[in-house]
KEKE-3310 file (N, C-alpha, C; in steps of 0.2 Angstrom, whole numbers, plus 5000, padded with zeros to 4 digits):
npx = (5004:5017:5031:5044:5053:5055:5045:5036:5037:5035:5022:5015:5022:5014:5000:4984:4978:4977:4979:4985:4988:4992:5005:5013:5028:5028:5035:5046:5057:5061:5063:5053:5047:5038:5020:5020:5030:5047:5054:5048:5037:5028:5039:5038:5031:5016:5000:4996:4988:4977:4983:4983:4967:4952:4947:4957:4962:4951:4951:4962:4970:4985:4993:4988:4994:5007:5010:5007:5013:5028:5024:5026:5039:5048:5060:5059:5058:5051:5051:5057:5046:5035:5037:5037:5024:5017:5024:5020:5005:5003:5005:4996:4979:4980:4977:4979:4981:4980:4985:4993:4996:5007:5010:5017:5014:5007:5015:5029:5019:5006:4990:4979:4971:4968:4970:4968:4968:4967:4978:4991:4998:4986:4976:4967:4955:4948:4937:4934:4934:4941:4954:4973:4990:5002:5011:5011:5003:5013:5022:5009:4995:4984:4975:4979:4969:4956:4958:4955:4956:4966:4972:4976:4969:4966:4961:4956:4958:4942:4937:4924:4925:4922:4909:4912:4926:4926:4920:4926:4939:4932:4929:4941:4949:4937:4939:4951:4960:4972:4977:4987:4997:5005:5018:5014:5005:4990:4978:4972:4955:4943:4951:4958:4946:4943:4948:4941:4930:4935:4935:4931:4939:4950:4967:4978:4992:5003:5018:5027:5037:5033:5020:5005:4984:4977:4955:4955:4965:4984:4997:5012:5027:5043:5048:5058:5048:5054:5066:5057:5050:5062:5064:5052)
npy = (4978:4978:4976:4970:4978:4970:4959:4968:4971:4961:4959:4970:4966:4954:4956:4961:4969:4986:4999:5017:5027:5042:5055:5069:5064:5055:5064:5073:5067:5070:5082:5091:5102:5096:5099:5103:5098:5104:5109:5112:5120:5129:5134:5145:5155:5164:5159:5150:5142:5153:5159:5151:5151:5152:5162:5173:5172:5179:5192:5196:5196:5197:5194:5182:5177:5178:5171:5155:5155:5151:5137:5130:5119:5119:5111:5100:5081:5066:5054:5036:5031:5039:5032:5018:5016:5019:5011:5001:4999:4997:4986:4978:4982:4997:5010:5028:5038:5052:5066:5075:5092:5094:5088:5076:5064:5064:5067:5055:5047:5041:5036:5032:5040:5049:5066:5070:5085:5091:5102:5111:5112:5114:5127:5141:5154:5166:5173:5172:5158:5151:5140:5142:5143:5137:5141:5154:5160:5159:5169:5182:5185:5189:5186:5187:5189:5195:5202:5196:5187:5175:5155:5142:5123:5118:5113:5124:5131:5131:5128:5116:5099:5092:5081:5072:5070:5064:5054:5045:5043:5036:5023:5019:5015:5005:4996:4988:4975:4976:4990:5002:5016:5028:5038:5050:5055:5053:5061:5070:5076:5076:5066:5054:5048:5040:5025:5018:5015:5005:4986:4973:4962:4965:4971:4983:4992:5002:5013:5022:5037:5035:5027:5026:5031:5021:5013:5001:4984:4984:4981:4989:4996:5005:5017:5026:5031:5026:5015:5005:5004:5005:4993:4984)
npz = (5090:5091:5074:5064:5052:5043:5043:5041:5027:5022:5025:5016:5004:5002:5003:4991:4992:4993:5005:5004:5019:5021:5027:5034:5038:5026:5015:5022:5019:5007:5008:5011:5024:5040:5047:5060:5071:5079:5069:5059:5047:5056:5067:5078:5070:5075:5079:5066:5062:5058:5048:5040:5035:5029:5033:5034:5020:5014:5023:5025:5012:5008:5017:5020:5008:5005:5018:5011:5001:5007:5009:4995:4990:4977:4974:4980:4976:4972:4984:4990:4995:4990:4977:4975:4982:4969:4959:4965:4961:4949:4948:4957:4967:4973:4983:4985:5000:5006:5015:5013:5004:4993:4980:4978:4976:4966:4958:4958:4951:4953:4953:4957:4967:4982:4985:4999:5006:4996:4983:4985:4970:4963:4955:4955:4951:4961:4956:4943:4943:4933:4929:4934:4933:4944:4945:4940:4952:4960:4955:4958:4968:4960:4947:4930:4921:4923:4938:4949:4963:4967:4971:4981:4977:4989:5007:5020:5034:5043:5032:5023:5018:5002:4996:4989:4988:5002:4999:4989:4995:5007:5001:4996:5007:5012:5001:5004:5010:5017:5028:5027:5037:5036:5042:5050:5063:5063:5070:5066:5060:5048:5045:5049:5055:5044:5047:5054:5045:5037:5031:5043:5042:5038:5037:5048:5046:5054:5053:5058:5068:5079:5089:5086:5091:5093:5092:5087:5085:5080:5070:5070:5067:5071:5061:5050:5035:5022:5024:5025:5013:5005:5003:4999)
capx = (5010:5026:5035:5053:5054:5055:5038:5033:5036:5032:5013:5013:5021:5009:4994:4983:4972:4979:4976:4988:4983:5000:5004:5018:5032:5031:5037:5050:5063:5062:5066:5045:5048:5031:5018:5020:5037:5048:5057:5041:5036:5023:5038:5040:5025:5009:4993:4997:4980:4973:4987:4979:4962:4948:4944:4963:4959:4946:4950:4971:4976:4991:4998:4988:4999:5016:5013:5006:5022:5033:5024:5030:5046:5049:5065:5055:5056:5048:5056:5057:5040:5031:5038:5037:5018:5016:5027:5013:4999:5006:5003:4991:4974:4984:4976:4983:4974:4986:4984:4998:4997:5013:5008:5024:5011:5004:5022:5029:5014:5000:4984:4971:4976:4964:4972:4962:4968:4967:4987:4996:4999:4981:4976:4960:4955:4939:4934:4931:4934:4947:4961:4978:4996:5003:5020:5006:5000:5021:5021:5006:4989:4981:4973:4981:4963:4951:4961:4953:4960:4970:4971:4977:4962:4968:4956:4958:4953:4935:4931:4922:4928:4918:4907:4916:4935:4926:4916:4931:4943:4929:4927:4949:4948:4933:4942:4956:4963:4978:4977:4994:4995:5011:5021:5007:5003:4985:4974:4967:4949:4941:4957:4958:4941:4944:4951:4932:4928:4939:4931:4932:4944:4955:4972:4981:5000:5007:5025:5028:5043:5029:5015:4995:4980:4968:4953:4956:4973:4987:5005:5017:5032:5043:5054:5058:5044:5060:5068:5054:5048:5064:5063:5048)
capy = (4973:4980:4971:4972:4978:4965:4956:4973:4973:4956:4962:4974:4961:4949:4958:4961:4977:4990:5009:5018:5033:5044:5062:5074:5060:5055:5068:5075:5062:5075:5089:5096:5101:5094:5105:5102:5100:5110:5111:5113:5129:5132:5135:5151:5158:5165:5159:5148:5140:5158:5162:5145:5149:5156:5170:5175:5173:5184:5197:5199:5191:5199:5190:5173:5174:5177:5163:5151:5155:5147:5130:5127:5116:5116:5106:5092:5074:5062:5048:5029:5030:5038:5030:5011:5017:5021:5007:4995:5003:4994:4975:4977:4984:5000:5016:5032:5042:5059:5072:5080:5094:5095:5085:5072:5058:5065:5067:5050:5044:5038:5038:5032:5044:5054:5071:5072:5090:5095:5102:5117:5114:5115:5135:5144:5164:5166:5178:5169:5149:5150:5136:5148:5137:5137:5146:5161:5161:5161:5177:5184:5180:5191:5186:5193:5189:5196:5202:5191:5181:5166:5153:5137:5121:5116:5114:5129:5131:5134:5126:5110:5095:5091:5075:5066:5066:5060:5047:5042:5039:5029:5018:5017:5011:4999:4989:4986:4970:4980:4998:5004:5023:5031:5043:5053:5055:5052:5064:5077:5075:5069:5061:5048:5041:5034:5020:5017:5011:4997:4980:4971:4958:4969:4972:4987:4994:5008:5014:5028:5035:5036:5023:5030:5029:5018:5007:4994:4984:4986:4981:4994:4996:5010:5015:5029:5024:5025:5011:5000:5005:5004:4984:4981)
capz = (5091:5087:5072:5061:5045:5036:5043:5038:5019:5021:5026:5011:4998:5002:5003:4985:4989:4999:5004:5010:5023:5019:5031:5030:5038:5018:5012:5025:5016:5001:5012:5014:5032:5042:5050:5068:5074:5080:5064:5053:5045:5059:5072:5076:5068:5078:5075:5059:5059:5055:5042:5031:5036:5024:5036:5034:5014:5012:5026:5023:5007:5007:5022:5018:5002:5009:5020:5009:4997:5009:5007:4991:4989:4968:4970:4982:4971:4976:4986:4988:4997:4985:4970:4979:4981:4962:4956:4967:4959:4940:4949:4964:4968:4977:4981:4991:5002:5007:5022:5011:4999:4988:4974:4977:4977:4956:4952:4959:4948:4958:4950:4961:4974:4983:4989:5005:5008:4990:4981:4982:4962:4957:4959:4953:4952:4967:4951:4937:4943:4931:4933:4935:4934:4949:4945:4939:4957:4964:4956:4960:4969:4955:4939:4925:4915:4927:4942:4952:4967:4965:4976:4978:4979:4996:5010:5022:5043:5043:5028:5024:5015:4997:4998:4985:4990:5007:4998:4986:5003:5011:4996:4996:5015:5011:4996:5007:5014:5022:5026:5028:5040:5034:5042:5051:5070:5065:5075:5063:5059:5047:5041:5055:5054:5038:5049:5055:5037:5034:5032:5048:5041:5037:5044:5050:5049:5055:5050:5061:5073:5086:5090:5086:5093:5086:5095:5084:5087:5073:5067:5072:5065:5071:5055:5046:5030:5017:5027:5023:5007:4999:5004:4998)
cpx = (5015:5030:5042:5050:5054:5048:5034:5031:5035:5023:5012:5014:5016:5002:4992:4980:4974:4977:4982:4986:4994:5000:5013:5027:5034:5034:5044:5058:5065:5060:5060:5046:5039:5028:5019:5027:5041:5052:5054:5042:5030:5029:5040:5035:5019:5005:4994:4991:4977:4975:4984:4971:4957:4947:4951:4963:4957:4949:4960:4973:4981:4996:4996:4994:5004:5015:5012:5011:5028:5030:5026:5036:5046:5053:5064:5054:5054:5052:5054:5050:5034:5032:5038:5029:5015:5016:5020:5006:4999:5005:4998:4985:4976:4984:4979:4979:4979:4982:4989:4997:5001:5015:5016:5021:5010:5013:5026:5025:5008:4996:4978:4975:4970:4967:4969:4962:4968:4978:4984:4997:4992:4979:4970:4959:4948:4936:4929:4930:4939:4952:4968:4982:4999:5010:5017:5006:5006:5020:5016:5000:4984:4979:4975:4974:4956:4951:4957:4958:4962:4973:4971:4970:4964:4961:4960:4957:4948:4931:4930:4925:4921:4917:4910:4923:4932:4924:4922:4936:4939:4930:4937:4949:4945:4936:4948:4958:4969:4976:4983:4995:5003:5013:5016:5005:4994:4978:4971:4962:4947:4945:4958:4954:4939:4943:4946:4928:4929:4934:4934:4937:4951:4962:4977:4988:5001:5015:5024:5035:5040:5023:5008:4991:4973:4963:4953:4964:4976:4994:5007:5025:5038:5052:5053:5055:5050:5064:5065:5050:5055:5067:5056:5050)
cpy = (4976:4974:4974:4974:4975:4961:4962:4973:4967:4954:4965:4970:4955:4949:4961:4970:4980:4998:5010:5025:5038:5053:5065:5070:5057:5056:5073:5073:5069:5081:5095:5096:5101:5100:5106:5101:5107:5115:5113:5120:5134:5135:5141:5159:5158:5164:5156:5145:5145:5158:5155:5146:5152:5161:5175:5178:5179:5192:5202:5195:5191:5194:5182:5173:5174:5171:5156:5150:5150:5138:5126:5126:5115:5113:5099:5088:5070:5059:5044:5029:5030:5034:5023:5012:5016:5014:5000:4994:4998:4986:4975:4982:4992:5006:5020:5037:5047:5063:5079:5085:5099:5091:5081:5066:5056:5062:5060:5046:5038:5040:5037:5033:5049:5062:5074:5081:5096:5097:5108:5116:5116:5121:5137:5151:5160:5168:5174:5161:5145:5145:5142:5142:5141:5141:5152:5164:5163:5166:5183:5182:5184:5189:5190:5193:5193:5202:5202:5188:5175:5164:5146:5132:5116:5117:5118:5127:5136:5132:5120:5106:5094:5082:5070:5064:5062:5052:5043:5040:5034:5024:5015:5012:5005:4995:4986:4979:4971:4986:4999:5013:5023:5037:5051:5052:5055:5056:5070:5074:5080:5063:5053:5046:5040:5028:5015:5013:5007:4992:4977:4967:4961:4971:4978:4987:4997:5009:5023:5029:5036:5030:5030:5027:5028:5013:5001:4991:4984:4983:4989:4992:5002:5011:5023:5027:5022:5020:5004:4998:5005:4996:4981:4981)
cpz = (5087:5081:5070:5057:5041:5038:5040:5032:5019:5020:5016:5004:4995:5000:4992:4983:4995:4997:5009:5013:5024:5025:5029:5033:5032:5017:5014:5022:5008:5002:5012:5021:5035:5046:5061:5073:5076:5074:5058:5055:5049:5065:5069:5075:5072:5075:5066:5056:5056:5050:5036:5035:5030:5026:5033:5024:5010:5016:5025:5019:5005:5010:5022:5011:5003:5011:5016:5003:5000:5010:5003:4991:4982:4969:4975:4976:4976:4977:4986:4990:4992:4979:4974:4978:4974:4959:4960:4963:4954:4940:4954:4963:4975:4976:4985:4992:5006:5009:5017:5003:4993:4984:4973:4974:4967:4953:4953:4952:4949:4954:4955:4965:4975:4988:4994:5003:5002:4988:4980:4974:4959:4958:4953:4955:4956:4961:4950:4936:4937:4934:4932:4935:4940:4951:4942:4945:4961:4962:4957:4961:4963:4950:4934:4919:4918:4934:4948:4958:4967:4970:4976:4982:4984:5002:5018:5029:5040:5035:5026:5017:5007:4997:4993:4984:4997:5005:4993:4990:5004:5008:4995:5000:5014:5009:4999:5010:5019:5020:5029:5031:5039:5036:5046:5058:5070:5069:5071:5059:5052:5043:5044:5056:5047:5039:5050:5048:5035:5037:5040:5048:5041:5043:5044:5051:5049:5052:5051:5066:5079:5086:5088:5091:5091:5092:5093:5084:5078:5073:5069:5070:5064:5070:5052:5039:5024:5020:5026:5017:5001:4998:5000:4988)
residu = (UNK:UNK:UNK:UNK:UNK:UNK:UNK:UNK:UNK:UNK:UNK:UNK:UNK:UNK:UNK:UNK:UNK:UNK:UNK:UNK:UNK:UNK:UNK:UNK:UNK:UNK:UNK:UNK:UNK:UNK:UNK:UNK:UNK:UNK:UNK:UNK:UNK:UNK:UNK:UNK:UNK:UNK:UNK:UNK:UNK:UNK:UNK:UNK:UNK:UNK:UNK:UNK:UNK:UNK:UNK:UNK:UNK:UNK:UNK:UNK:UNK:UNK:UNK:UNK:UNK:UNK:UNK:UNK:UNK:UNK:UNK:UNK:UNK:UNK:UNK:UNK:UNK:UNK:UNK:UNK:UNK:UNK:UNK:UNK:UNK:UNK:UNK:UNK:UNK:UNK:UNK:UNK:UNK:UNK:UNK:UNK:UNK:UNK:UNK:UNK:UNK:UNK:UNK:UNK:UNK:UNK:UNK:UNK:UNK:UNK:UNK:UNK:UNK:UNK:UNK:UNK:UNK:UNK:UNK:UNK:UNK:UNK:UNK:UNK:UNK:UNK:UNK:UNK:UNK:UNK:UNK:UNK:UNK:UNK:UNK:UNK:UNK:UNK:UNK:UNK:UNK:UNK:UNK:UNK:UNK:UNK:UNK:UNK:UNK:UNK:UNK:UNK:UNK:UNK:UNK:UNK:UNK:UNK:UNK:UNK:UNK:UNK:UNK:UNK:UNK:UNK:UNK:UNK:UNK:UNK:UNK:UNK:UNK:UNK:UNK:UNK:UNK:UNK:UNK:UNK:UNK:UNK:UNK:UNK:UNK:UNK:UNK:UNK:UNK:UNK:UNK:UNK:UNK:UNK:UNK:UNK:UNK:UNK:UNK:UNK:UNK:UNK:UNK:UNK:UNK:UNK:UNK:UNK:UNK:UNK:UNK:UNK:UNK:UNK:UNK:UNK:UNK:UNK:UNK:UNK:UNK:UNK:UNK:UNK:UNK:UNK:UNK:UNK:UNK:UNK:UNK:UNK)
# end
């Protein structure tokens, strides 16, 4: 059911325990361009699911690391999304569950935050297992301790998700009275059946500039999310 904005933030002020399911519509307010549009960093580019694959990785890591250079935005701040998100956190039972990996959500200051996809800032040599700082890794994928491969702890195409960010999401979803789907078309797997965990009581809003598709019905609210997050 379609509503206004203000029945909107009226859902989310009301409610005690919330998850929110956050994608890269978040983050586009503080000038991350999304992956999928036409104005995202995939247009243009052949084959970009390779260029973030692991096979890509391992086989040309030259050009996996050029491309994965242009992901970061260092003068991206976070916006009212996230910080509205954070600032809930400090009164309510309010965790976040992120498709997005540009570490807006950390720096906002979100702590029960599950980085589904893992973050561009945390970075590691394949070597040594060594953590690396991440402006180490801008200037080279080399290890200056080992010269080792460095690599940000993002989850790639072709490789599998670690059972405890998956079981730490479920358990977000669970405690839920509202789940809140933010900025995200939804359809990338295993991000989207999250949705499938929620208590049955529970209630769903969207705040998208498109409807999803879910088998279960929902609030819809179709908002730019900083429209309605800087009301709440």
């Amino acid at each position: 059911m379609e509503i206004t904005i203000d029945q909107a933030v009226k859902m989310i002020q009301q409610s005690k325990r919330i998850t929110f399911l956050t994608g890269a519509g978040v983050s586009t307010p503080s000038g991350v361009p999304d992956y999928r549009s036409l104005q995202g960093i995939y247009h243009g580019i052949e084959a970009p699911e390779y260029l973030l694959s692991s096979e890509c990785l391992v086989r040309e890591p030259e050009k996996f690391y050029q491309f994965v250079k242009h992901l970061y935005h260092e003068e991206a701040q976070p916006n009212s999304i996230h910080q509205a998100m954070a600032q809930m956190e400090k009164r309510k039972d309010v965790w976040v569950v992120s498709q997005n990996i540009d570490g807006l959500h950390t720096a906002a200051g979100s702590r029960q935050l599950v980085d589904f996809h893992g973050s561009l800032y945390d970075c590691y040599c394949r070597k040594c297992q060594q953590s690396v700082a991440w402006t180490d890794y801008l200037q080279s994928d080399r290890h200056k301790v080992c010269g080792g491969q460095i690599r940000p702890n993002i989850v790639l195409y072709g490789e599998g998700f670690e059972k405890t960010v998956i079981q730490q999401a479920i358990t977000a979803v669970r405690n839920a009275e509202l789940v809140v789907i933010v900025g995200t078309s939804f359809q990338v797997h295993p991000f989207c059946d999250l949705i499938y965990e929620k208590h049955e009581d529970a209630k769903v809003l969207v705040i998208n500039q498109t409807p999803i598709q879910l088998t279960s019905t929902y609030d819809f609210v179709q908002a730019d999310g900083t429209v309605v997050f800087e009301k709440v």
